[in-house]
N, C-alpha and C positions, 0 to 999 in steps of 0.2 A: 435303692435302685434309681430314685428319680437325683439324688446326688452322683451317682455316678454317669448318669447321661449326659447330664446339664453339662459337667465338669465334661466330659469327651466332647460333647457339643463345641464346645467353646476351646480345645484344643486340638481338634483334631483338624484337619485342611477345609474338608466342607463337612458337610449333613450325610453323604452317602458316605461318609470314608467314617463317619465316626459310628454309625449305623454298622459298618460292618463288625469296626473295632469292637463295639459292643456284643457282639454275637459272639466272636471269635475269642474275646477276650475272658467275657463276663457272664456270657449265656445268656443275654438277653437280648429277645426280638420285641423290636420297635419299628415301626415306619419311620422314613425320613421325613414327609411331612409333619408326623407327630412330633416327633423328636426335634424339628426347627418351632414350632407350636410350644413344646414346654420350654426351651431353651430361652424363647423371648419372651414369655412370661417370666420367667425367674431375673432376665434382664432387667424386666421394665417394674418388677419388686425391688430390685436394687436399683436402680436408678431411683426410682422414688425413694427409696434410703439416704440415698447422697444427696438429693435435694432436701431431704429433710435436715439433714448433717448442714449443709449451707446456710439453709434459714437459720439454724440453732447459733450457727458459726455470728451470722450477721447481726444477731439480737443480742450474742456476747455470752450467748451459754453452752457452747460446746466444750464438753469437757476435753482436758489432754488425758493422753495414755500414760501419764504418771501425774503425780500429787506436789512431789517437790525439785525447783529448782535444779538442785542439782542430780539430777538424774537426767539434764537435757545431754544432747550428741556435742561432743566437743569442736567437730566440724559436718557440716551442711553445705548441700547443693540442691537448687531447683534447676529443669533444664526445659524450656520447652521448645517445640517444635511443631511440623505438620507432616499428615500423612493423606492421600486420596483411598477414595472408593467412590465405586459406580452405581448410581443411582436409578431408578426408574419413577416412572408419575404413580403418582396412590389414584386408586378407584378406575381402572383401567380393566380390571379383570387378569386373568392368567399370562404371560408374556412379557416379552420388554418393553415398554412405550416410554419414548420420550428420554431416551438415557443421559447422562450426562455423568461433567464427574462433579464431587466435594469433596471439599478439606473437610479431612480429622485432624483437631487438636486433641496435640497429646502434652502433660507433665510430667517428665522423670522427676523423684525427691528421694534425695541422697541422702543417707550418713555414710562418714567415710575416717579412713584411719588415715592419717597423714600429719605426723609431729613433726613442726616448721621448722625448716633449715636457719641456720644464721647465716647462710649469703645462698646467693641463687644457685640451686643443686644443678640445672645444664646452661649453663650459657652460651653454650653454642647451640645452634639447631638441631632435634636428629638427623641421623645419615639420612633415614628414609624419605627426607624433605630436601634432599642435596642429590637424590637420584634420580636420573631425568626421567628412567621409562618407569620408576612407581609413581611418580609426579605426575604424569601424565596420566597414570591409568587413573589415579583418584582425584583430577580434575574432571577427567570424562566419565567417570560412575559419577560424582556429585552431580555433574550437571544432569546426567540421566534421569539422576533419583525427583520422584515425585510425578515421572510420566507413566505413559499406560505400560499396565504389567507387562514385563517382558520375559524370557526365556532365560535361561541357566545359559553360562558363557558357555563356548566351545570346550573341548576337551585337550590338552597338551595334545601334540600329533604323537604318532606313534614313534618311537623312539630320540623324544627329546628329552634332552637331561631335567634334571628335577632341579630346582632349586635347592643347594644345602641349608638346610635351617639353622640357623645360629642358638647359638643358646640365650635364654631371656636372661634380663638384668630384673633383682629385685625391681617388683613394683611399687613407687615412691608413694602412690596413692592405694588402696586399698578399698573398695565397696564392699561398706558392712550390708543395711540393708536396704532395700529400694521398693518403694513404690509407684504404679503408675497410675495417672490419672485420663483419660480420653473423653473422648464428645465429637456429636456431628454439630452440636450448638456455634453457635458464636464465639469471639473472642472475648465477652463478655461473661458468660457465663463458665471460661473455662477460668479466669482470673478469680472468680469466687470459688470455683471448685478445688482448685490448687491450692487457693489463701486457706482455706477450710482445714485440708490435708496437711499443710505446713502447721497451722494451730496445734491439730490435734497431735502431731508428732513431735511437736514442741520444735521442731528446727529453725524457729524465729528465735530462740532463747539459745541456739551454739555461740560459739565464743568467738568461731572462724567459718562462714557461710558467705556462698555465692551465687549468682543468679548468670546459669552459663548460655546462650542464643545465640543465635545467627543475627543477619542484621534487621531482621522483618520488624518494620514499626511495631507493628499488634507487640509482640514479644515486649518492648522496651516499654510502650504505653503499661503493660501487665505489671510488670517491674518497677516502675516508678510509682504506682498505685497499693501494690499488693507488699511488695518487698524490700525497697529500698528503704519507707520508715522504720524496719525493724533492723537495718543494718547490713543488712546482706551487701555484697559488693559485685555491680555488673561485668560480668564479662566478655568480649565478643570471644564468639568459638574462633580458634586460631582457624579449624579447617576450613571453613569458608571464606574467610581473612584467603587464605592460600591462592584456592581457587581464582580469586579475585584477581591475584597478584600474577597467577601464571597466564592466566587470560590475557592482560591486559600488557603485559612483557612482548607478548607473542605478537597481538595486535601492533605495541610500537615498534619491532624492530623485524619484525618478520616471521612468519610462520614455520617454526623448525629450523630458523638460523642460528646460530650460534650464540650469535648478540643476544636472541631474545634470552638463553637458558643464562645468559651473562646477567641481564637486565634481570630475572627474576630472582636469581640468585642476591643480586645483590640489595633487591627492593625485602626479599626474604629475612635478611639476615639484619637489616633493620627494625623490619618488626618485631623477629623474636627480642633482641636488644630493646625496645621500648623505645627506639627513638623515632617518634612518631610524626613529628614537626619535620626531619629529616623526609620521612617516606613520603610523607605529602608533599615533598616541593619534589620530589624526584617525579611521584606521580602527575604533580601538575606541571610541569617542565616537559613530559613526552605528550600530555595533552595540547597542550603549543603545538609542538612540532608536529604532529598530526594534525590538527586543525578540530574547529566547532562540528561536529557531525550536523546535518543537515536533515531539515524539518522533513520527518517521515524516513530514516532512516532505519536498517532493519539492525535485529539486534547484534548481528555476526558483524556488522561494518564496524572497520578497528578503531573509525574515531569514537563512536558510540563505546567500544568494547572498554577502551581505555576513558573517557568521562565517566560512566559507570563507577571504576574503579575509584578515582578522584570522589566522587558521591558518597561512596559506598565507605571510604576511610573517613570524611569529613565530618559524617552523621555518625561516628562512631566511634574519634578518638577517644574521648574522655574513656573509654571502654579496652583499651590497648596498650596498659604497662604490664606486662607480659616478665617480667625478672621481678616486678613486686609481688604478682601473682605467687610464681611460683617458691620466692621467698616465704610467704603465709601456706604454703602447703595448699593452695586452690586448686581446682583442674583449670584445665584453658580447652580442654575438649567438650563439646557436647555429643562425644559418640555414645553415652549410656542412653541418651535418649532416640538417637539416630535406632540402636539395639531394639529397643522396644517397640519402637515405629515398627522397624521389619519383622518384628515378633508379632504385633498387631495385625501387619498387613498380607502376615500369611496365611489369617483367616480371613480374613473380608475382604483383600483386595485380588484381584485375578480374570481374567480376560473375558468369564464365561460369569460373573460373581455383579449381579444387577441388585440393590436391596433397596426395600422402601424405606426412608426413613426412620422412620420409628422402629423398626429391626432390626438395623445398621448402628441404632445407639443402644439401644437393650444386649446384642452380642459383646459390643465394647464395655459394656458394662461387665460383662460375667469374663471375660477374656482379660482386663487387666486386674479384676479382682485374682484368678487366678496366675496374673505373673506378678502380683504385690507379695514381697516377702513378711509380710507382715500378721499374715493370717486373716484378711480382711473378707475371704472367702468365707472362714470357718465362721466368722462372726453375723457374719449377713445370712448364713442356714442355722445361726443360734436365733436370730429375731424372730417373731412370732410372727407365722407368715399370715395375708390376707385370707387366703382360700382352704378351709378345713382339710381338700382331697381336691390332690394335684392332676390325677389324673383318673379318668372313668374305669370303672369296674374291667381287669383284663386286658386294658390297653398294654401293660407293660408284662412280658411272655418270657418264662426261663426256654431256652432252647431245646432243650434236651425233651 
């Protein structure tokens, strides 16, 4: 029973929704106080697992989950990211005080099937990066994402046509299996939790392994610490590369003129090609002609919009041949981790969802144990727990 609540606790939306689940479901009556009460105890039990996992990791004695060599993944990926939740002050009593928001760090780590082409399998861009009104929706969700929870978009109006769905082409990449790593810690301690996790799955020993981010220092510092000595090869995520580029087309030539869908198109179609020395003189050529943004400028002003851009490729080339990439069968996306972020954030983040610290990183504990394919759920209720009896005499009720 106390496996079964924890486990809804930590999948279900909140406390009251998983509370009912359990009734409804399983026949068992639980308070919703209770039931957040054992959920973060079982977190902050695996949490201290993972920290112990790390220390063993750092002293050189964490074992892997096989014995020999060749039983490592023939390709690998790390991917990391961030995610928000809203916080309140500790010791304040009942209510919200003091809210704010923090970053979750989060690790996706990949194995993946993907046996390397002999010349680059698209060299042209997708369509879907050549269409202006998906272009623009997914510049403006990106830029959205990471602000306060918002609402399910609107609905089609009533009798507008549907979009035809096309039929999918084989997938060139394939996700075997994934796990995820999170924290409300620092970037510091998320760098040994992933390095930990990479060990133990042996995805330092693939043959073909990559480290996929956006452009956030933290990420690359992680990277060049944790990953690059074992080989792994950085790459910047194309879709925020994208975003960059449609911004900053827009700001040089004008907002929904033609030129600019001209301009990004063709700064677009650079990128995916690798010619990067290219995109940087184009990008720094409409910097010119827009002029130095000016001291305290806000972030929408289009000198600002397009310097940005120029920054944003600069600190980043060595991270953008994009036809080698996909020559070695890499991804260039970090959408599995973007996935898990929103998987994450659809238990702890949300408009009404305030958590103290310390049981904001205990649910993230029990929450990505359960979207890790790996079984790491089952393994952390095989360890011997600290507390003989989980819960007092009664607490936990068949319904009936």
């Amino acid at each position: 029973m106390l496996r079964k609540a924890v486990r809804q606790a930590a999948l279900a939306a909140s406390f009251p929704q998983a509370r009912d689940d359990l009734s409804a479901l399983a026949e068992l009556s639980i308070s919703t106080s209770h039931l957040q009460r054992l959920s973060q105890r079982i977190g902050r039990e695996w949490a201290d697992a993972r920290d112990h996992d790390v220390a063993a990791y750092r002293a050189g004695q964490l074992p892997r989950d096989y014995d020999e060599p060749p039983a490592a993944p023939t390709v690998a990926a790390v991917m990391l990211d961030g995610g928000r939740v809203q916080t309140r002050a500790e010791g304040q009593g009942p209510g919200v005080h003091d809210p704010a928001w923090k970053e979750t760090k989060v690790a996706c780590c990949l194995t993946l099937d993907s046996p390397p082409p002999a010349a680059d399998p698209q060299p042209q861009p997708p369509a879907k990066f050549l269409d202006p009104v998906r272009v623009a929706r997914l510049a403006a969700e990106m830029k959205a994402r990471g602000g306060p929870a918002a609402g399910r978009p609107d609905k089609p109006a009533a009798g507008a046509k549907k979009r035809r769905r096309k039929k999918r082409r084989p997938r060139r990449i394939r996700q075997l299996v994934r796990t995820v790593v999170a924290t409300t810690q620092d970037s510091e301690a998320l760098g040994w939790q992933m390095a930990a996790e990479v060990h133990r799955r042996g995805l330092d020993r693939a043959a073909r392994k990559a480290c996929v981010c956006d452009g956030q220092r933290y990420n690359w510092v992680l990277f060049e610490l944790h990953l690059e000595p074992s080989g792994f090869v950085g790459i910047l995520d194309f879709l925020h590369l994208l975003v960059y580029l449609y911004a900053a087309a827009h700001a040089a030539a004008g907002k929904g003129a033609p030129a600019a869908w001209q301009l990004y198109e063709r700064w677009l179609r650079w990128a995916w090609g690798g010619q990067v020395k290219v995109l940087l003189a184009g990008l720094r050529a409409a910097a010119e002609r827009a002029g130095p943004p000016p001291a305290g400028a806000g972030e929408d002003d289009p000198r600002q919009v397009v310097a940005e851009a120029v920054t944003y490729v600069t600190n980043n080339r060595r991270r953008m041949d994009y036809p080698a990439y996909r020559r070695l069968g890499l991804p260039i996306s970090s959408a599995p981790v973007e996935s898990a972020i929103k998987q994450l954030n659809r238990r702890i983040k949300g408009s009404e969802k305030f958590w103290l610290l310390g049981g904001a990183e205990a649910l993230l504990q029990v929450r990505a144990a359960y979207l890790s394919e790996d079984g790491r759920a089952e393994r952390y209720w095989a360890r011997p727990r600290p507390n003989a009896r989980a819960v007092g005499g009664g607490r936990l009720r068949p319904t009936g």
